[in-house]
C-alpha positions as CSV (number, residue, x, y, z in Angstrom):
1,X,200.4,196.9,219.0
2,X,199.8,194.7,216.1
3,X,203.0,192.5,214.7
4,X,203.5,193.1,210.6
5,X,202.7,189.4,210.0
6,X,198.9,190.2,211.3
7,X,196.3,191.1,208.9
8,X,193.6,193.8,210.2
9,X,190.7,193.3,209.9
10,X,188.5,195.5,208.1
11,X,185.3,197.9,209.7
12,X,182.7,197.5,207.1
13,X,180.1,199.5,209.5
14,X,179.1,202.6,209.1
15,X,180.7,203.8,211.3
16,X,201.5,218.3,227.5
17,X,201.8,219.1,231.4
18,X,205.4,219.5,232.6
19,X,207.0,221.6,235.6
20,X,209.0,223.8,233.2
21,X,211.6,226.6,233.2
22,X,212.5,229.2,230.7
23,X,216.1,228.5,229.5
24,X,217.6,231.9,227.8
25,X,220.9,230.0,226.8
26,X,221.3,226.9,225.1
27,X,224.8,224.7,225.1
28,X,224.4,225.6,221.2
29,X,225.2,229.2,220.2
30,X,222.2,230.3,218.3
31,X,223.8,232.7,215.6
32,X,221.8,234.7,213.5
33,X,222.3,233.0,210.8
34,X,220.4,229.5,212.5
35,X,217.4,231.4,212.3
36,X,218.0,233.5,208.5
37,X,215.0,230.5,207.3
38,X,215.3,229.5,203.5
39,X,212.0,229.9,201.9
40,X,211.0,228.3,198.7
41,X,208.0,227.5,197.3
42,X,205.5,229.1,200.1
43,X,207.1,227.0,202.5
44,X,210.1,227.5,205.1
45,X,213.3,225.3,205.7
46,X,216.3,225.2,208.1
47,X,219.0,227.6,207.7
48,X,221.8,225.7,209.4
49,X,223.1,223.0,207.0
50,X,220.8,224.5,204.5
51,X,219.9,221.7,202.1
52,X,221.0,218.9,204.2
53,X,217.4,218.2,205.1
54,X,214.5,218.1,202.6
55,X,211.4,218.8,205.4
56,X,210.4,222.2,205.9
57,X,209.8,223.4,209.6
58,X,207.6,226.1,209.8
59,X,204.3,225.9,211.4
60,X,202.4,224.0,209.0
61,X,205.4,221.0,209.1
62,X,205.3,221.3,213.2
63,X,201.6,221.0,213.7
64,X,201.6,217.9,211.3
65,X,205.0,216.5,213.9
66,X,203.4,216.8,216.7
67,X,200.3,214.9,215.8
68,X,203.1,212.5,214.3
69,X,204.4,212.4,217.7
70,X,200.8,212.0,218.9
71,X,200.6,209.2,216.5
72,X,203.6,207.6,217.7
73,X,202.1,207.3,221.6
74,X,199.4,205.8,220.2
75,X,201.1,202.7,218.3
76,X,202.9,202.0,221.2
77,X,200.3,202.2,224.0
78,X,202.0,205.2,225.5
79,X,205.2,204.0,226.0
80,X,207.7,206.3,224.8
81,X,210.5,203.8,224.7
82,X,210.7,199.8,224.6
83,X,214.1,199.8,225.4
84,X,214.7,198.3,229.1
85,X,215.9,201.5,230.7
86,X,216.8,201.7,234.1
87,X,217.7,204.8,235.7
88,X,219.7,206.8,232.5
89,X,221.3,209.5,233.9
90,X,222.4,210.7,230.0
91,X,220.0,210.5,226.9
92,X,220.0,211.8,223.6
93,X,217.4,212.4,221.1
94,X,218.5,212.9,217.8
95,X,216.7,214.7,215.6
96,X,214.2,215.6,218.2
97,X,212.2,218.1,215.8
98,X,209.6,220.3,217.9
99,X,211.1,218.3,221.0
100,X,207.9,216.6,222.0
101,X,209.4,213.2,222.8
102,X,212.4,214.5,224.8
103,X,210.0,217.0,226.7
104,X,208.1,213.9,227.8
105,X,210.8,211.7,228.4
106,X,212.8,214.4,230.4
107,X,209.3,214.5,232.7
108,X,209.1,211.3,233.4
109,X,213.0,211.0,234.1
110,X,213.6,214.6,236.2
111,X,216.9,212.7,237.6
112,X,218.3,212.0,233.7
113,X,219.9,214.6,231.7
114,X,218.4,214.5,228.3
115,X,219.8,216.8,225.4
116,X,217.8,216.9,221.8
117,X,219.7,217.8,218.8
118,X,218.3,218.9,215.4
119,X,218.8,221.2,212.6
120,X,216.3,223.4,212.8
121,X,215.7,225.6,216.4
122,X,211.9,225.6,216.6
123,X,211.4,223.9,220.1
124,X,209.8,225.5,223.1
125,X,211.7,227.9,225.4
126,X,209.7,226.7,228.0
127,X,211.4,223.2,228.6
128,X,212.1,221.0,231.7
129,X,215.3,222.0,233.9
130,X,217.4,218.6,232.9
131,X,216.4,219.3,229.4
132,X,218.4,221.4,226.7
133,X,218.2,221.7,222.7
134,X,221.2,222.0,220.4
135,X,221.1,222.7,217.0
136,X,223.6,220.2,215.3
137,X,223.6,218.2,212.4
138,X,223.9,214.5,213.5
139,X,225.8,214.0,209.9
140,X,228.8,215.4,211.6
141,X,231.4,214.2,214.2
142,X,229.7,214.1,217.1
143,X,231.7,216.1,219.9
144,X,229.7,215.1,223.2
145,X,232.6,215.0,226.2
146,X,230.5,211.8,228.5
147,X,229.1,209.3,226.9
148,X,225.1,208.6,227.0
149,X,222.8,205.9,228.7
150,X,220.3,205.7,225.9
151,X,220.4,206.9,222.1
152,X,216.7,207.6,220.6
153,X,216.2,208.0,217.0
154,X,212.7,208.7,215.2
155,X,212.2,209.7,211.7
156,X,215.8,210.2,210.2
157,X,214.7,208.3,207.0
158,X,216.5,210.7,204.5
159,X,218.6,212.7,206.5
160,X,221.8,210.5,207.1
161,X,223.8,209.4,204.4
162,X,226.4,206.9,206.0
163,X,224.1,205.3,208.1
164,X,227.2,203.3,209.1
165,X,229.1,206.0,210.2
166,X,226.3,207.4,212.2
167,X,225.7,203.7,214.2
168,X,229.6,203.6,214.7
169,X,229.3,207.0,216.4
170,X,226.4,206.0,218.2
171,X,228.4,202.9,219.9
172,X,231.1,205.0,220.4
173,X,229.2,208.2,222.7
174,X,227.5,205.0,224.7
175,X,228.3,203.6,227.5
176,X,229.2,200.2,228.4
177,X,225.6,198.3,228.2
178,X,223.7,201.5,226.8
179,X,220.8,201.4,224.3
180,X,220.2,202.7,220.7
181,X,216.4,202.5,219.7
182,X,215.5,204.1,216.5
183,X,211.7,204.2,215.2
184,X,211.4,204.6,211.4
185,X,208.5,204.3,208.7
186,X,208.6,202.8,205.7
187,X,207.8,205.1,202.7
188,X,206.2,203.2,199.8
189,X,203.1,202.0,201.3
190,X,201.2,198.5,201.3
191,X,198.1,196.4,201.7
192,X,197.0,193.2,203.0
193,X,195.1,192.5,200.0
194,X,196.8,194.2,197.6
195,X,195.0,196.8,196.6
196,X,197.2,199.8,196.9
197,X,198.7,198.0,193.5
198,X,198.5,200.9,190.8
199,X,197.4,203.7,192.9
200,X,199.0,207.1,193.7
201,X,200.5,205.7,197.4
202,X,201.9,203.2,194.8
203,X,203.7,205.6,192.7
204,X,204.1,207.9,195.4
205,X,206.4,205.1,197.5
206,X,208.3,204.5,194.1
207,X,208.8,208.0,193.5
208,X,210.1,208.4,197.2
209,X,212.4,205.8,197.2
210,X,213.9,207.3,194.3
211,X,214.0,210.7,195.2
212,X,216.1,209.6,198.4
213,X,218.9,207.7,196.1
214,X,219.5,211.2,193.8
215,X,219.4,213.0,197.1
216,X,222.1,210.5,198.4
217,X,220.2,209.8,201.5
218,X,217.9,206.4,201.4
219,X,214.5,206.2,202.4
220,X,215.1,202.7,202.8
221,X,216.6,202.3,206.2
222,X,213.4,200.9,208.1
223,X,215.0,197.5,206.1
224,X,218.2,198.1,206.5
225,X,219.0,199.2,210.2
226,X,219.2,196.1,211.8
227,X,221.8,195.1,210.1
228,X,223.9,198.2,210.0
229,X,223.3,198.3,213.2
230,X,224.7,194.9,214.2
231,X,227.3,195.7,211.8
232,X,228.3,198.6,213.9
233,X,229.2,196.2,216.7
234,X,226.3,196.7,218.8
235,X,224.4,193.0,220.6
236,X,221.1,191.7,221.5
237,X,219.8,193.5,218.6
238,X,215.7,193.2,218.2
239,X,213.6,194.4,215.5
240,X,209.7,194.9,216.1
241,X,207.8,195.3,213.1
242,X,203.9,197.0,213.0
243,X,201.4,197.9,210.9
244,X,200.4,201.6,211.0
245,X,196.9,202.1,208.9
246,X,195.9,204.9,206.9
247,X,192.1,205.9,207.6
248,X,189.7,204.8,210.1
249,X,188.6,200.7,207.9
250,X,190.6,198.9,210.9
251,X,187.5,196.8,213.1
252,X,190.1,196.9,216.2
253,X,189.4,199.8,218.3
254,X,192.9,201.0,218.9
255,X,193.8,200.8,215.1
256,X,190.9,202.3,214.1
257,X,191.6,205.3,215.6
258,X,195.6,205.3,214.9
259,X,193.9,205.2,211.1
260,X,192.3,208.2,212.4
261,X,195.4,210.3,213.0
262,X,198.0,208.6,211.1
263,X,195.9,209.7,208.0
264,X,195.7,213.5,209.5
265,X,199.2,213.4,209.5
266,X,199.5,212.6,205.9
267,X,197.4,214.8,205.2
268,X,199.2,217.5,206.9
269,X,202.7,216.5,205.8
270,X,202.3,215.0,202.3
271,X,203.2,218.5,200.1
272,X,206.2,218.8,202.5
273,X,207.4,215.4,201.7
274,X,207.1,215.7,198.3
275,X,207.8,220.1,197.6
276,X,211.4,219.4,198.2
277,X,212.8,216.4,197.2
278,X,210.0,216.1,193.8
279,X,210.8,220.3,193.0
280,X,214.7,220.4,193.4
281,X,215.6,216.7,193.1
282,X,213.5,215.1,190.8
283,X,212.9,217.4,189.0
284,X,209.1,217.5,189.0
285,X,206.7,220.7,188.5
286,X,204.5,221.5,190.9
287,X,202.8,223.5,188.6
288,X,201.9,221.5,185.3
289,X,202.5,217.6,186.5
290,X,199.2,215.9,186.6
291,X,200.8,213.4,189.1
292,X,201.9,216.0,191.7
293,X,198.9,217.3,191.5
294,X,197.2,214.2,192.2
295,X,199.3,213.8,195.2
296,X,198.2,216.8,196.8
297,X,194.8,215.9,195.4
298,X,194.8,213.2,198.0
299,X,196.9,214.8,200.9
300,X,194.2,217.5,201.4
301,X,191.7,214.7,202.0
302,X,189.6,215.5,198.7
303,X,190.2,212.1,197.5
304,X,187.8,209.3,199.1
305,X,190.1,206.7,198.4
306,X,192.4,208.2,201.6
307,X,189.4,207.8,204.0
């Protein structure tokens, strides 16, 4: 893992197993209506909450999450957790998407309970026995009867708009001595030399940023958690900070090849990060603007400058 104060040095050579069981019924009713998908411009999107969450989820979004996920193993040496755990008996991972990290985590802890919550239903039926999805918005009053060990939280950037309300219901469901530990990415990218100055990741990470104001849910909590989360009354609160590289320039091994996959998953996810919130919130074309086009210029991997 490398701390964000450390610059990387540049290359300039040339250079899931689990013991599983089917589960027919969920602890969340799946009505029809969870699964009537919203489609909109050739791609598909949740049907619960519809319009709470700008990503898409069909299989183009889930391919490019699970190499996230992938990505995500990778940063942090295969750990899927630095909290301090010891023995949870009751864990709950918020917005667990395609339900790779709670699949895992329920694995490795066969004695823990571990329920995954999410918006859209699109996990595998084929799931280990202490390990159930629900499809819930996390926005809402959370309803759980016993109270959890450990809270995880990856990738909710945009999709919570009182992020103080949501930390104050996360102390409230834990119990006494019980973790939070919530992984997020920053969205306007950056450079140890500054050269991403007046390029499209530059514009791109503007444009983001902006887009998640009008949409009244920030893309800014990466900077902002610790303290709402201190603020929420929770202690012995610490913030790790790394650099994830896009490309394969890194000279250390290891980043070299998170480079590798970290810009795979831009690739894969870039026009569903942008189709929704650009299209219905900013307002942007994806037809005739030169700048979205650009964008998906680069996110197929046509552009050189995003090797």
């Amino acid at each position: 893992m490398t701390p964000e104060a450390e610059t990387i040095a540049i290359d300039l050579g040339d250079d899931r197993a689990s013991t599983c069981t089917a589960t027919d019924s969920e602890l969340t009713s799946l009505r029809s209506s969870v699964l009537d998908y919203v489609y909109e411009n050739g791609r598909r999107y949740h049907a619960y909450h519809a319009g709470a969450y700008w990503g898409s989820n069909d299989e183009k979004a889930i391919d490019a999450m699970e190499i996230c996920h992938f990505s995500y193993g990778l940063l942090f040496h295969g750990e899927l957790h630095l909290a301090p755990l010891q023995n949870p008996k009751r864990v709950l991972d918020v917005g667990t998407g395609t339900g790779a990290w709670a699949i895992e985590f329920a694995d490795m802890h066969p004695t823990a309970t571990v329920i995954g919550t999410d918006l859209s239903p699109i996990q595998p039926r084929m799931v280990p026995p202490n390990l159930s999805f629900e499809v819930d918005d996390c926005c809402d009053e959370w309803m759980y009867r016993a109270p959890f060990d450990y809270i995880h939280v990856r990738g909710l950037y945009g999709c919570v708009a009182d992020w103080d309300g949501f930390y104050q219901q996360a102390l409230k469901h834990l119990v006494p001595g019980g973790y939070i530990e919530q992984v997020e990415m920053g969205v306007v990218p950056t450079s140890d030399d500054g050269s991403h100055i007046g390029t499209v990741y530059e514009k791109w990470g503007r444009a983001s940023l902006e887009s998640g104001d009008r949409f009244g849910k920030t893309f800014r909590i990466v900077d902002e958690s610790k303290q709402r989360i201190i603020n929420a009354g929770f202690v012995d609160v610490v913030e790790r900070r790394y650099k994830l590289p896009i490309g394969p320039w890194p000279k250390n091994k290891h980043l070299k090849t998170l480079g590798k996959y970290f810009r795979l998953v831009i690739e894969e996810s870039m026009e569903m990060w942008v189709m929704y919130l650009w299209t219905k919130v900013l307002g942007v074309s994806a037809v005739t603007s030169p700048f979205y086009q650009q964008i998906l210029i680069y996110s197929s991997g046509r552009e050189s400058k995003l090797k």
